[in-house]
N, C-alpha and C positions, 0 to 999 in steps of 0.2 A: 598069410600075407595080408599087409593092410594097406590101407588107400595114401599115410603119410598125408592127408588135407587137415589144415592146423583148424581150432576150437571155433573159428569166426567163419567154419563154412558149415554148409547143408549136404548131407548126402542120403538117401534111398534104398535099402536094397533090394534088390530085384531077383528075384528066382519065377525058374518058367514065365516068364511075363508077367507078374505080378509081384508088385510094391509087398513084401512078407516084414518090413520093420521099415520106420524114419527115425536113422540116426542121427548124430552128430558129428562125428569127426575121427579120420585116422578110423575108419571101420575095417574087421575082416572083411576079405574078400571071399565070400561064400563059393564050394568049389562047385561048378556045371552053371551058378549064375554070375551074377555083376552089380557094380556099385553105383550109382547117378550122384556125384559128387558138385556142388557148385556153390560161388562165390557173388555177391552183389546182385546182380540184376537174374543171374541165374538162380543165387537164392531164394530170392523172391518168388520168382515164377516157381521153384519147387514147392516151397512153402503155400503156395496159394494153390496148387493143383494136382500134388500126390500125397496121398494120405495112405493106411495099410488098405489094402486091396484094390489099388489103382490099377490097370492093366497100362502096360508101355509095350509100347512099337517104337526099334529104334529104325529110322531111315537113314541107312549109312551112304547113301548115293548123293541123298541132297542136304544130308548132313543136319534132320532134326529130330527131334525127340517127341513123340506124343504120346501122350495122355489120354485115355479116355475108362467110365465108369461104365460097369452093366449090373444087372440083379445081384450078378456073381462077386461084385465088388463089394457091395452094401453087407451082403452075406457074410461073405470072409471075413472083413473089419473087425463085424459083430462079435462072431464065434471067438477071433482069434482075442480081444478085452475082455471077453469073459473068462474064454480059458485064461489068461493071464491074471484076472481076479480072484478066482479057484485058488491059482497056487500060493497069491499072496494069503486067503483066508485059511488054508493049506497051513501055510508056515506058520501062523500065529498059533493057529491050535494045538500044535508039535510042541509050538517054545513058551506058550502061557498060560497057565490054568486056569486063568481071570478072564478070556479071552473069551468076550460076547460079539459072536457077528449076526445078532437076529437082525439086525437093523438091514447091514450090506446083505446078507441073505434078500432077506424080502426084496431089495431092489435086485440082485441078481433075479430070482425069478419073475418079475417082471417084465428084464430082459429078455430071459428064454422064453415068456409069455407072443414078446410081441415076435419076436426071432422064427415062432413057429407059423403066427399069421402071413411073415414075409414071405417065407417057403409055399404056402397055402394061397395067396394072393400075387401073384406074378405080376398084378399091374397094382399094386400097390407096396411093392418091395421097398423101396425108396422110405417111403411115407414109415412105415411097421419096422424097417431098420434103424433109423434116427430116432423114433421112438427109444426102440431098446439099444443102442446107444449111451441114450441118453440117460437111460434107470442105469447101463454100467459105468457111466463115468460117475453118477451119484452110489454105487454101490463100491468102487473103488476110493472115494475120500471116505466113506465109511467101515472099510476094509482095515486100514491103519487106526493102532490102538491111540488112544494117548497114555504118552510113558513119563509118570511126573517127576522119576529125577535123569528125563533126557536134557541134556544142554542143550536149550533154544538158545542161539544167540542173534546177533543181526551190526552187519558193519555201518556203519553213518557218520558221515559227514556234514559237522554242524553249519548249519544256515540260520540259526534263529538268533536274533538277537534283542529280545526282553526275556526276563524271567518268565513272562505270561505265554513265551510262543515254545518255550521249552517245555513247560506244565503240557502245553498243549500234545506234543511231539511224545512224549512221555505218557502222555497217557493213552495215544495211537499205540504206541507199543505195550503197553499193556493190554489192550484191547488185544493185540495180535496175537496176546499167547506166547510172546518173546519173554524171556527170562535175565537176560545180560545184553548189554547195550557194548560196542566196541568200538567208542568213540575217539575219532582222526584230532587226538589230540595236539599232536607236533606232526605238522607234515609240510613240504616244499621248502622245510627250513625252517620254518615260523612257526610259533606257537598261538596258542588259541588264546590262552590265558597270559596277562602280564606277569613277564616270567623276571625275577630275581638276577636270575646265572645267567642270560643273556643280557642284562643289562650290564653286568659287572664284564661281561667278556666285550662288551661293547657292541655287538651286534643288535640288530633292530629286536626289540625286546617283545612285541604283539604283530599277531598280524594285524593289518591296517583295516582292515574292517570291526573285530570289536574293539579297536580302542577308545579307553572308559568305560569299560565293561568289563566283567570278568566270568565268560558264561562257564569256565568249567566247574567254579565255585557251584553255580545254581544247577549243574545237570548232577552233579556226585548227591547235594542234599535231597534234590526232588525226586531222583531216582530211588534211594536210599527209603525216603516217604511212601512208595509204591511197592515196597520189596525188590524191587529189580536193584542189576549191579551193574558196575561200569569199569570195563575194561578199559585200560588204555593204548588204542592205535597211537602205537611211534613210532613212524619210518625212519628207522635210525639212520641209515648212510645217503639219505636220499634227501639234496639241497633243493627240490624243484628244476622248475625248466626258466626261470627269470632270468637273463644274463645277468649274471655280478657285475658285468661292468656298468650297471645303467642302476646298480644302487649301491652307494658307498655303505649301506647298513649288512650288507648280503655278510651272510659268512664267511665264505670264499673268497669277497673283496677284500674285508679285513685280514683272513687268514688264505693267504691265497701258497701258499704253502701246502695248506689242508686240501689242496683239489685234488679229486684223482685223476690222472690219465692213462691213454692208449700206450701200447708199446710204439704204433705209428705217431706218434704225439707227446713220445714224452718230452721234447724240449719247447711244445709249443708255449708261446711268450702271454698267449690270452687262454683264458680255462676250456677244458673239451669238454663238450659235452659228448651224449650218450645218445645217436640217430635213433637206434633200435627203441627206444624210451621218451619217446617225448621229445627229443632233446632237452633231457634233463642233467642235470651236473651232480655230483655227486663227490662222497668228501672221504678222506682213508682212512680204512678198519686200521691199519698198520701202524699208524700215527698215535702213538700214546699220550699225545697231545689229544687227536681227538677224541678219544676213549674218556678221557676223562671228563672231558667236556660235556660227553653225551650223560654219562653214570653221573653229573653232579646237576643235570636238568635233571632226570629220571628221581633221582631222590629230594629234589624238590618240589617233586610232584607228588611222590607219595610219600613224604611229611607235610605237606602244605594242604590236603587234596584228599588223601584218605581212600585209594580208590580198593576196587576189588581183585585188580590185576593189571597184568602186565601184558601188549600182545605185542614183538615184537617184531615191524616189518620191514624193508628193505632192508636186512637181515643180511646183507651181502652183498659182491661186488657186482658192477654195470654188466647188462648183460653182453656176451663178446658171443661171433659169429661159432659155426659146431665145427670139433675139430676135423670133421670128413671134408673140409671145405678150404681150400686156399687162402690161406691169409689168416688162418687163425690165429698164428700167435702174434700176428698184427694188430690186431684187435682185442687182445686181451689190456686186462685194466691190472694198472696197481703198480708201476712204472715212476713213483712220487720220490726224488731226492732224497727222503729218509726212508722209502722198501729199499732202494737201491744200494745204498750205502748200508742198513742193516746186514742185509743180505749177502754184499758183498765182501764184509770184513768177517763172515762164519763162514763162507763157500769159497771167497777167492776168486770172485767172477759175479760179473755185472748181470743182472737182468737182462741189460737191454740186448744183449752179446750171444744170451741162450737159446736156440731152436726149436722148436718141438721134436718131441719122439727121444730125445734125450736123456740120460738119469738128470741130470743138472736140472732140466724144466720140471723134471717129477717133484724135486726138492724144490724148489720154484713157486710150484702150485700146490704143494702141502704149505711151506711156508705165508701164504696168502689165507688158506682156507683154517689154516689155523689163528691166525689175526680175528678172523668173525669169530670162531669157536672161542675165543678166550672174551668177547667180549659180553657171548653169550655167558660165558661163567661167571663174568665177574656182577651182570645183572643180576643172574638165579641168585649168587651170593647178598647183593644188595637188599632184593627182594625177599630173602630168607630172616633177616632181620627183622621184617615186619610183616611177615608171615602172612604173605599173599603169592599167587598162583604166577608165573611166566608161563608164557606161551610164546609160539614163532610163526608168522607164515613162513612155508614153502613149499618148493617145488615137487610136482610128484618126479620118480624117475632119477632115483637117488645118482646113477654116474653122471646124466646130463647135468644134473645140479652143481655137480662137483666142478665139471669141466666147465662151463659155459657160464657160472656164477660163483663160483668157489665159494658152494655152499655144504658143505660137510655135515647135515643135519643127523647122520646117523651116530654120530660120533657123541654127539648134544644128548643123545638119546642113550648111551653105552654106558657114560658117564655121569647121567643125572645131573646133568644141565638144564634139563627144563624141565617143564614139568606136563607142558601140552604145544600139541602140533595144530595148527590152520590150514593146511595145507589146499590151495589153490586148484580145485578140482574146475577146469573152464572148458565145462561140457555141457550140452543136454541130454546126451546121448547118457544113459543106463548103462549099458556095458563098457563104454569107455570109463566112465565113473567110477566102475566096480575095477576095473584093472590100475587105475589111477590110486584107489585109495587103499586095494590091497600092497601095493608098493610100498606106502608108507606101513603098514601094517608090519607087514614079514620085516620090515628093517628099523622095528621100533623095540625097546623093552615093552611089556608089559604093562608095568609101570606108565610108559608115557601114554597120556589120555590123547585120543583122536578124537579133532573134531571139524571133520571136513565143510573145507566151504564151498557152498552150491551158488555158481553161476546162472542159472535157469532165469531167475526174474531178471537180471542184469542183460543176457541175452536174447530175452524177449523170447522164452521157449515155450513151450505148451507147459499150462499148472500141471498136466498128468505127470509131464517130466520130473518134475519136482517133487510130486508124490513116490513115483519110481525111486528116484535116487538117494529120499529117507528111506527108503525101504532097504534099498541096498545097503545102504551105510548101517541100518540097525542088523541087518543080515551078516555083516561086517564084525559085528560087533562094537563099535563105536561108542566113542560115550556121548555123544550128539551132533550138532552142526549148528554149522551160521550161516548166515545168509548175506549175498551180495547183489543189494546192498539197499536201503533202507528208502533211497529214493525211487529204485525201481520197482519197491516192493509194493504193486498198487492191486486193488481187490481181486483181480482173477487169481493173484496167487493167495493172498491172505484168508479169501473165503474156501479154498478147499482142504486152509491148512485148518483153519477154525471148523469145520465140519464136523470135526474128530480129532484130528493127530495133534493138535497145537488147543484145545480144548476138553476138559475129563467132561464124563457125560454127563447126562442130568434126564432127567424126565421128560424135557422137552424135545428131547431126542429120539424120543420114543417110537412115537410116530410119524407114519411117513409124510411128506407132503405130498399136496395135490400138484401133478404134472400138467403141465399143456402137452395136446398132444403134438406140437410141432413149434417147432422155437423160427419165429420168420427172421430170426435174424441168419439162418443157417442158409438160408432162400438169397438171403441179400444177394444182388448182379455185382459182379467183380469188376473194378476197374478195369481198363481196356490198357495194355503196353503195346509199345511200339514193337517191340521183338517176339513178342507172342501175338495169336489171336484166338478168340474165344466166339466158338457159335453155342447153341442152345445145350442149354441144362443137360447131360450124359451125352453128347457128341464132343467130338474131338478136341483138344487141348495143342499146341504144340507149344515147342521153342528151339530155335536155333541151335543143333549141337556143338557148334564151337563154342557159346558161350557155358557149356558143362562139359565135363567129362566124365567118361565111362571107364571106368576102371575093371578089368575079366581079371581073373585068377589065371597065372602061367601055369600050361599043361607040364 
């Protein structure tokens, strides 16, 4: 049984009163314990006062939740990231004959150095446990090998506009140990670069910020200069969130034909947009108008451009509510004058006429999900020409995808359609990660390369998590990962990947460095909330249990 709390929350788990993991999201529910699940200001307050070996007290009378640490907590912590570094140097040794942990060794034993002073000093537990902490979270970035043909990648969204601020941005990511850059080249509609085939189709031809500029020119050479490569992010069915009506250049306004809608909205007289999204608007896979459209930018881009690939994203239709829930075929998308009429001169019945749960809607939503799939083919094709790599974001959780997005990615995969998967792993959580990317796994050929994308730095998760979920994904099998996303990727995560895993070794690696015995920024007093209150260092923590929930396992 799991907890069902989507990727943007926090949850705990809790056995015998004690915090035993901090998850992320949609966790089992462990059976004899319980879940601490929370969102916004409850995250917060988690995030700031349970770590592993917290003890909790729930108050179900006045309905709060407390927190608080003993010797026993400091202890646990410790034992339990070491044992969990064991199994990671564990695995390496099993799976690589090249595999040196003198380094992470040495700082393991450190740990268990000071681990044994804690047990030995009772009134200096505290102090001897963040020590050895502190050697096993330096022993865990040196735990993970660096593996040099893993696919580093990293998503980014250009902001620079001189050639000198790109040089610069480019050579941050070489520093990072990043290997392929997967740069948001067409996205809201608009391109980065002054594009040809939008001028000719008469839409706004640059986005309005580099115009007189043409930075995609300068990131393919300068990258290319560095060794690094450049994929191309193109959210292909995805117009942005701008109303059309407020720019006669929008796509939509010009080809307002090209807009997709609701089943609730297909006669609407102004374009619909997509609540779940931004309200963003968005244009039809089904339209062999827009197909073409999109495939004669794409090949303008890599004849003009040169690049090293292709990542294909909004890959598919807006997304529509789950079908367990009222109104779903309400809200489904794809509803356009020409599905309608396609559709209904092969079937003999209208779209908009069809029900769920029906055979009619079954053929309905293949006929949708096969619009993306052919459009996907007809890219791989494009792209086989000039003998560069396609790739797709998507979803894990191949039926939801089908249903909720009519995205049929397995199919792309059956058929050698593409050639690699991105697929949106929006966790921090490790074991949710590992079931996320196994999905794609068991429903992929062989053949198609994974290379899951880590949310961690984007969500502001602990660097360890990040560490964890390369781990997973090489335990996986995987042919690498990318990261999202390039502006959130600021030193706490960059230094533990440089440590080791995102850097081959050297000499200077050798030896250990000098520790401080206590890092005061660990010391720091925490802000003070209004729904929590905090007294002295290991006394009591609380916070309101309305604003979290506890989730038990059904007897």
């Amino acid at each position: 049984m799991r907890t069902g709390t989507n990727e943007f929350g926090a949850e705990a788990i809790v056995i015998d009163n004690t915090v035993v993991q901090i998850s992320g999201a949609d966790s089992i529910i462990p059976k004899g314990g319980l879940v601490i699940s929370g969102h916004g200001r409850a995250k917060n307050w988690m995030n700031e006062n349970l770590t592993v070996g917290t003890k909790i007290f729930i108050d179900y009378k006045n309905m709060t939740i407390n927190s608080y640490l003993t010797n026993d907590s400091f202890i646990f912590a410790t034992k339990e990231k070491i044992k969990e570094i064991d199994q990671m140097m564990r695995y390496y040794k099993d799976n690589d004959i090249y595999y040196d942990d003198s380094i992470a060794h040495n700082y393991v034993t450190k740990a268990l150095d000071n681990l044994k002073r804690a047990n030995r000093h009772p009134e200096d537990t505290q102090k001897y446990s963040s020590m050895a902490i502190t050697s096993a979270n330096k022993a865990m970035q040196y735990a993970l090998p660096y593996y040099k043909n893993e696919f580093k990648g990293v998503w980014l969204r250009p902001t620079e506009k001189t050639p000198e601020d790109i040089e610069k941005t480019l050579d941050r990511v070489k520093k990072y140990g990043i290997e392929t850059v997967f740069l948001e080249t067409y996205y809201q509609g608009k391109t980065i670069f002054p594009s040809e085939t939008f001028a000719k189709y008469g839409v706004q031809p640059q986005r309005p910020e580099f115009i007189g500029f043409d930075p995609l020119k300068i990131w393919v050479e300068e990258a290319h200069k560095r060794n690094l490569k450049i994929y191309i992010w193109f959210e292909t069915f995805y117009a942005g969130n701008e109303n059309p009506m407020n720019n006669p250049m929008n796509v939509i306004s010009v080809y307002p034909k090209w807009a997709n809608v609701t089943k609730m909205k297909y006669n609407s007289p102004t374009p619909v947009a997509s609540l779940s999204e931004h309200n963003g608007y968005f244009i039809d896979p089904a339209n062999p108008e827009v197909q073409t459209y999109l495939l004669t930018l794409l090949e303008e881009i890599i004849t003009k451009y040169k690049p090293d690939g292709i990542n294909l994203d909004y890959i598919r239709y807006p997304q529509c509510i789950s079908a367990k829930f009222a109104g779903y075929d309400l809200s489904n998308w794809g509803y356009t004058e020409y599905a309608r009429n396609e559709f209904k001169s092969a079937m003999n019945i209208d779209p908009v006429d069809i029900k769920y749960g029906t055979p009619q809607w079954d053929a309905w939503a293949k006929y949708r999900q096969n619009k993306v799939t052919s459009f996907v083919f007809k890219t791989k094709q494009l792209a086989s020409k000039y003998n560069i790599p396609v790739t797709a974001v998507i979803f894990p959780d191949r039926f939801k995808s089908m249903e909720v997005k009519m995205q049929d990615w397995k199919t792309w995969s059956d058929n050698n359609y593409i050639d690699g998967f991105t697929p949106l792993i929006l966790t921090c959580d490790k074991d949710t990660a590992v079931y996320l990317i196994n999905d794609i796994r068991v429903n992929s050929k062989p053949n198609t390369k994974i290379y899951p994308g880590l949310f961690v730095a984007f969500m502001n998760g602990n660097p360890d998590d990040l560490l964890r979920q390369l781990h997973e994904s090489r335990k996986l099998k995987t042919a690498g990962i990318v990261l999202f996303d390039f502006a959130h990727l600021d030193s706490k995560y960059t230094n533990v990947l440089l440590t080791n895993a995102f850097t081959p070794s050297t000499p200077s690696q050798t030896t250990l460095s000098k520790q401080s015995t206590q890092n005061k920024k660990d010391t720091k007093e925490k802000k003070k909330r209004k729904f929590l209150f905090f007294k002295k260092k290991g006394e009591l923590t609380s916070a309101p249990q309305s604003d979290i929930n506890v989730k038990k396992a059904s007897n």
